[in-house]
C-alpha positions as CSV (number, residue, x, y, z in Angstrom):
1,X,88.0,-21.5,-94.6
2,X,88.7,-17.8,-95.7
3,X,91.5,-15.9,-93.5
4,X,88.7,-13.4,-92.2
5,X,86.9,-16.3,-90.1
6,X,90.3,-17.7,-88.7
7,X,90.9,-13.8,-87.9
8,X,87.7,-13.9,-85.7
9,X,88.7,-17.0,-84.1
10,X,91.6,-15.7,-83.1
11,X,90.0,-12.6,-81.6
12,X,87.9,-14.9,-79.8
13,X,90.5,-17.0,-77.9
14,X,93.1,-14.3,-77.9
15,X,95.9,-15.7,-79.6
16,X,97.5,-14.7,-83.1
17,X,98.7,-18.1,-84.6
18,X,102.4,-18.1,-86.7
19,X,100.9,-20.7,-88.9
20,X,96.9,-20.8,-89.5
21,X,97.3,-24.1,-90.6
22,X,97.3,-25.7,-87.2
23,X,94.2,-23.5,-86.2
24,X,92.5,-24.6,-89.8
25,X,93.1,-28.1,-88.7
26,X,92.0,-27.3,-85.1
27,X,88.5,-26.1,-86.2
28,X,87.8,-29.2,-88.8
29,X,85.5,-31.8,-88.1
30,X,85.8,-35.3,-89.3
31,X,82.4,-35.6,-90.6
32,X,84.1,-32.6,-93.1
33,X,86.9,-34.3,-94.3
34,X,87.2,-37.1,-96.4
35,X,90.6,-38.3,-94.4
36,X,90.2,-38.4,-91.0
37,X,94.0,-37.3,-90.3
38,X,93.3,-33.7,-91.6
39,X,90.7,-33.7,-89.1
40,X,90.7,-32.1,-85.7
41,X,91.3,-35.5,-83.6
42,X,94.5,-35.8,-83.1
43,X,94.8,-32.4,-81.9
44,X,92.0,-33.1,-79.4
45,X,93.9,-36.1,-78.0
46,X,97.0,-33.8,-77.7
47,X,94.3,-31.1,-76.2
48,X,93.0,-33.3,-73.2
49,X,95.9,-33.9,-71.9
50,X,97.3,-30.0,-72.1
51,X,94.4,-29.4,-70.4
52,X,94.7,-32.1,-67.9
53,X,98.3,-31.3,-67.3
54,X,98.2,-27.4,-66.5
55,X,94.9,-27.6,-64.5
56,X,96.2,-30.4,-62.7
57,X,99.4,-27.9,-61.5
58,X,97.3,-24.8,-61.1
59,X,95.2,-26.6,-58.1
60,X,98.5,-28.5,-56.7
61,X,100.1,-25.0,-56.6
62,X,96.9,-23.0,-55.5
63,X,95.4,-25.3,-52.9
64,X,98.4,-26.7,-51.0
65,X,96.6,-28.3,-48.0
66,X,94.1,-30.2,-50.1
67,X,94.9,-34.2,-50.2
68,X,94.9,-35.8,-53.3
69,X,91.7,-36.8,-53.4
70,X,90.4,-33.8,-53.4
71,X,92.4,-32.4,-56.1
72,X,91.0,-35.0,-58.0
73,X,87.4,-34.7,-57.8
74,X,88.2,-30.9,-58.8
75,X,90.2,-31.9,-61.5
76,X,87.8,-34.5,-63.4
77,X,85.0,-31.9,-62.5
78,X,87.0,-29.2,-64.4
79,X,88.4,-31.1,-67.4
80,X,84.7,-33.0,-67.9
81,X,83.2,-32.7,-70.8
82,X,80.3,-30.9,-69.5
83,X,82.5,-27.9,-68.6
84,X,84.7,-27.9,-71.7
85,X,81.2,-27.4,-73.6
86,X,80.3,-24.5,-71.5
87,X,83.4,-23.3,-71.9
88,X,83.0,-23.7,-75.9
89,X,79.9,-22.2,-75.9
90,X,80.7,-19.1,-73.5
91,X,83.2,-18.4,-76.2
92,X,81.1,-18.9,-79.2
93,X,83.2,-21.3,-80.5
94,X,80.8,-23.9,-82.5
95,X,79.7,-21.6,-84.6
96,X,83.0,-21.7,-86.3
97,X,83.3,-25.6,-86.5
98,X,83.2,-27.0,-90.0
99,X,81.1,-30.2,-90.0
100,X,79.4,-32.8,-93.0
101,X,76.3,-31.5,-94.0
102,X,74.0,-33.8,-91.9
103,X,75.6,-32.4,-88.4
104,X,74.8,-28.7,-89.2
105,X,71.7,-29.3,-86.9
106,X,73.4,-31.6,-84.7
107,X,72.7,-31.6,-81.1
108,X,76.2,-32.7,-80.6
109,X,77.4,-29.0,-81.9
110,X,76.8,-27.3,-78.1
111,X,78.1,-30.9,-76.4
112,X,81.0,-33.2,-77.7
113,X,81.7,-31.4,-80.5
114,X,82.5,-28.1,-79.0
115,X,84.2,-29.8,-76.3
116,X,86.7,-31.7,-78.8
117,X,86.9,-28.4,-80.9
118,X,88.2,-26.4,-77.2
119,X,90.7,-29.1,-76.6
120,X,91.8,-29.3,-80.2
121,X,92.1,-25.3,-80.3
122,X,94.0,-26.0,-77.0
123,X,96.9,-28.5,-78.5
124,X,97.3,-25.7,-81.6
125,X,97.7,-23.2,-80.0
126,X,100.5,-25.9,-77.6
127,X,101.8,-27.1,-81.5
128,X,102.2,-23.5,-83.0
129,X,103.4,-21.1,-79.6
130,X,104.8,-24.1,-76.7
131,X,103.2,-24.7,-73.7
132,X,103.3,-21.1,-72.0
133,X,101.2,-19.8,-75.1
134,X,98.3,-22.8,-74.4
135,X,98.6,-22.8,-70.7
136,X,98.2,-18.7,-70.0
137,X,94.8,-19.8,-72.2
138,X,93.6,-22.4,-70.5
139,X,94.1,-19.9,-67.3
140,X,92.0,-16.9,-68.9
141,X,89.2,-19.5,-70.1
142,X,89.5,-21.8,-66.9
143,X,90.3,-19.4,-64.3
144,X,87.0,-18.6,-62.7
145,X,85.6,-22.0,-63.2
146,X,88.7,-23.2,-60.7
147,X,87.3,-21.4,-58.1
148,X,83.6,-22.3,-58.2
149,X,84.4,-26.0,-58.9
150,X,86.6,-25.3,-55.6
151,X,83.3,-23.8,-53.6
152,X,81.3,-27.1,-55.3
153,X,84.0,-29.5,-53.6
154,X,83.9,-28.1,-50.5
155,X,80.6,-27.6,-49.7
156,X,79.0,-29.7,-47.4
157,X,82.4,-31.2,-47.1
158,X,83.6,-31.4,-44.0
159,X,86.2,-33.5,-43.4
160,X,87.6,-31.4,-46.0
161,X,87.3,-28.0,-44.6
162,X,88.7,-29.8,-41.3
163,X,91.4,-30.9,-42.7
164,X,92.3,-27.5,-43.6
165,X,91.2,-26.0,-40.6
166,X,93.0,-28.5,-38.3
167,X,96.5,-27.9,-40.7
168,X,96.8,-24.1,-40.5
169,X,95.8,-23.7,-37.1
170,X,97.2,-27.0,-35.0
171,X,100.0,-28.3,-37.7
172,X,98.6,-31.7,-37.5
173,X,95.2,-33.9,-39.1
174,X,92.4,-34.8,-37.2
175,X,91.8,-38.1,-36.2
176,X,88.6,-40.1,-36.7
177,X,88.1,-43.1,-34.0
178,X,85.4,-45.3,-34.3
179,X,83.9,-45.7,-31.2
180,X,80.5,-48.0,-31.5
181,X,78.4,-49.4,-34.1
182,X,75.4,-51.3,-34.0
183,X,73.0,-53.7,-35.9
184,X,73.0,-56.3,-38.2
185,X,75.8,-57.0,-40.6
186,X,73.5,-55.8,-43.7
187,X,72.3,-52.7,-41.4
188,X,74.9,-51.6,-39.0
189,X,75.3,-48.1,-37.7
190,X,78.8,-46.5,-36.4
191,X,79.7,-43.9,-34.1
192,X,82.7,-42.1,-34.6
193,X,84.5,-38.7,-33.0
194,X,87.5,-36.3,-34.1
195,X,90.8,-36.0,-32.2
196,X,93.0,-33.3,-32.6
197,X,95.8,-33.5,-30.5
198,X,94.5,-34.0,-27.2
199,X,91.1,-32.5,-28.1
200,X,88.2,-34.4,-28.5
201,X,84.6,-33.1,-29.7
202,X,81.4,-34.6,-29.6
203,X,81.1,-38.1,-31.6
204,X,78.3,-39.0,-34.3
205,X,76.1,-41.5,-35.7
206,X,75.8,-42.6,-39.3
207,X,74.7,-45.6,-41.2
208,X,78.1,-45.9,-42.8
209,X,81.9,-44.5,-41.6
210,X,82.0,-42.2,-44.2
211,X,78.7,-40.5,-42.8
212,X,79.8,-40.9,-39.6
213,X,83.0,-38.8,-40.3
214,X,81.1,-35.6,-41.7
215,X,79.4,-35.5,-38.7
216,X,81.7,-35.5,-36.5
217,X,84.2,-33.3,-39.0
218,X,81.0,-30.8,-38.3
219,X,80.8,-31.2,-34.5
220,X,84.5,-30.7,-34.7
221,X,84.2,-27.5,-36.5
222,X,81.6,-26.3,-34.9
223,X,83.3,-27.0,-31.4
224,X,86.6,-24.9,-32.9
225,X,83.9,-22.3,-33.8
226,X,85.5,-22.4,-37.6
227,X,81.7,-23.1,-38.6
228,X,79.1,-20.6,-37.5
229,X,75.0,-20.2,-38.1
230,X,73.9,-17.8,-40.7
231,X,69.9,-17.3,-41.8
232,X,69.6,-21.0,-41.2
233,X,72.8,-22.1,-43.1
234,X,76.0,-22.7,-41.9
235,X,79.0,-20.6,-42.3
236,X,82.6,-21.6,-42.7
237,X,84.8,-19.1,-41.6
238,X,88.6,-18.6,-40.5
239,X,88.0,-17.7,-36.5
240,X,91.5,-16.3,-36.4
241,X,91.7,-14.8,-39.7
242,X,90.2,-11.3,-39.1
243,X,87.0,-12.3,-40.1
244,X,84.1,-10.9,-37.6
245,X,81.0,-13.5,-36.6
246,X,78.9,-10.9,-38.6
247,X,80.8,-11.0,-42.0
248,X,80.4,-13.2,-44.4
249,X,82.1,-16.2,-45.0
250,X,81.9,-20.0,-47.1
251,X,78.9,-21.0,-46.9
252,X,78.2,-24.9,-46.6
253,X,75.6,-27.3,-46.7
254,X,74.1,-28.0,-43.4
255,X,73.3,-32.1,-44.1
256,X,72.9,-33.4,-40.5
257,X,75.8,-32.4,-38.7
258,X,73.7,-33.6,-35.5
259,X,75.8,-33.8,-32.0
260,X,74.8,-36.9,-31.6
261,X,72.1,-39.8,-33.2
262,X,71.0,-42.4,-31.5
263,X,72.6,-45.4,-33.1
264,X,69.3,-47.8,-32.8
C-alpha cells in the first residue's frame, strides 16, 4: 500500500494520521491477509462503538425533550449498517479497501465491507489522534444524516411531537386515558383521549392502544392548533414560535388522525 494512496485517503476523510500504520491496518481486509490480527477487525469492533458512543451524546445533547425511546430508534437508525455503507460510499471509500482476489467483484464491497472499513477508519483515527480527532469526524460525516434520521422519527409520530409540544409550552406530559374498548378478546378495539392539565381533546378509536394514542396525540395537536393543513398534508408547526399559518413548517404524515371512529 504505497504512501500516495494512504495520502488520498486521508484527503478523503480529512485527517492527517501521525502514524500510517493504524490507517494501513484500518483499510485491510481479512480476505488480504494471511493473519487475521493484521486485519481491519479489531479496529471495526473498537469503531462501532466510537460511533455508538458520540452519536449517542450528540442526540442526548441536541434533542433534550426526546424520551429515551426515541433517542433510540434514532440512534440504531444512524449507526445501522445500511447508513454506515452510504456513508462509505458517499465518501468513496471502498475503492481503497484491500481485499483477496475473489472479493474484488464482491457485492459485499458497497455493503458490509465498506461499513466495517468506516468504522475501522473511525477507531484509527480514535487509536492515533484521541477521541476529539474521531468524534469531530464522525460529526462532519454524520452531521446531516442526524437531522433527516430526526425528520424520519418524527413523522407521522405523534405522540412524539406532543410530547414536545405539551413540554415547551405547558411544562408537563400529556396524558393518555383509556376510556372504552370493545369486541372480542382476539379483536378488541380501544378508545383513548389526551389530558393536559385540565385540558381534554377529542378521544379516538384504534384496534390496539398504541393506535389509539396517535390518534388522539393528533386530535390533541390539532386542537392546540400545533398541527395545521397544508396541500392535503399536515403541517407541524410551533403556534407560538413566530411561525405564520402560511409558512412552512414539519411536515408529517397524515395516517388517520380521525376525531373519532366508531369502535364497532
Amino acid at each position: 500500500m504505497d504512501e500516495e494512496l494512504l495520502h488520498q485517503v486521508e484527503q478523503v476523510i480529512g485527517y492527517e494520521f501521525s502514524d500510517r500504520s493504524f490507517l494501513k491496518q484500518a483499510l485491510t481486509h481479512s480476505s488480504s491477509v494471511d493473519n487475521r490480527l493484521e486485519s481491519n477487525e479489531r479496529l471495526e469492533f473498537l469503531g462501532d462503538a466510537i460511533l455508538s458512543l458520540v452519536v449517542c451524546q450528540s442526540l442526548f445533547e441536541r434533542f433534550r425533550d426526546y424520551l429515551e425511546g426515541d433517542l433510540t430508534k434514532i440512534k440504531s437508525m444512524l449507526v445501522s449498517r445500511g447508513v454506515c455503507s452510504k456513508v462509505a460510499k458517499r465518501l468513496s471509500l471502498s475503492q481503497y479497501l484491500k481485499v483477496g482476489k475473489g472479493m474484488v467483484s464482491s457485492k459485499a464491497l458497497s455493503g458490509s465491507l465498506a461499513a466495517g472499513l468506516l468504522e475501522a477508519l473511525i477507531a484509527a483515527i480514535y487509536v492515533d489522534g484521541g477521541f476529539e480527532a474521531a468524534r469531530d469526524f464522525i460529526l462532519r460525516t454524520f452531521g446531516s444524516l442526524i437531522t433527516e434520521a430526526d425528520s424520519e422519527q418524527t413523522q407521522g409520530n405523534y405522540k412524539s411531537l406532543l410530547q414536545q409540544y405539551a413540554q415547551e409550552h405547558f411544562g408537563t406530559a400529556p396524558v393518555y386515558v383509556l376510556l372504552d374498548e370493545k369486541g372480542p378478546d382476539h379483536n378488541k378495539c380501544f378508545e383513548l383521549a389526551v389530558f393536559i392539565e385540565e385540558r381534554h381533546f377529542p378521544s379516538a378509536w384504534g384496534t390496539n392502544k398504541k393506535e389509539a394514542e396517535q390518534k388522539a396525540a393528533f386530535n390533541a395537536l390539532v386542537g392546540l392548533g400545533a398541527l395545521v393543513r397544508s396541500a392535503g398534508r399536515s403541517v407541524y408547526r410551533e403556534r407560538d414560535s413566530g411561525v405564520s399559518g402560511d409558512q412552512p413548517g414539519q411536515e408529517v404524515q397524515d395516517d388517520g388522525g380521525d376525531e373519532h371512529e366508531d369502535g364497532d
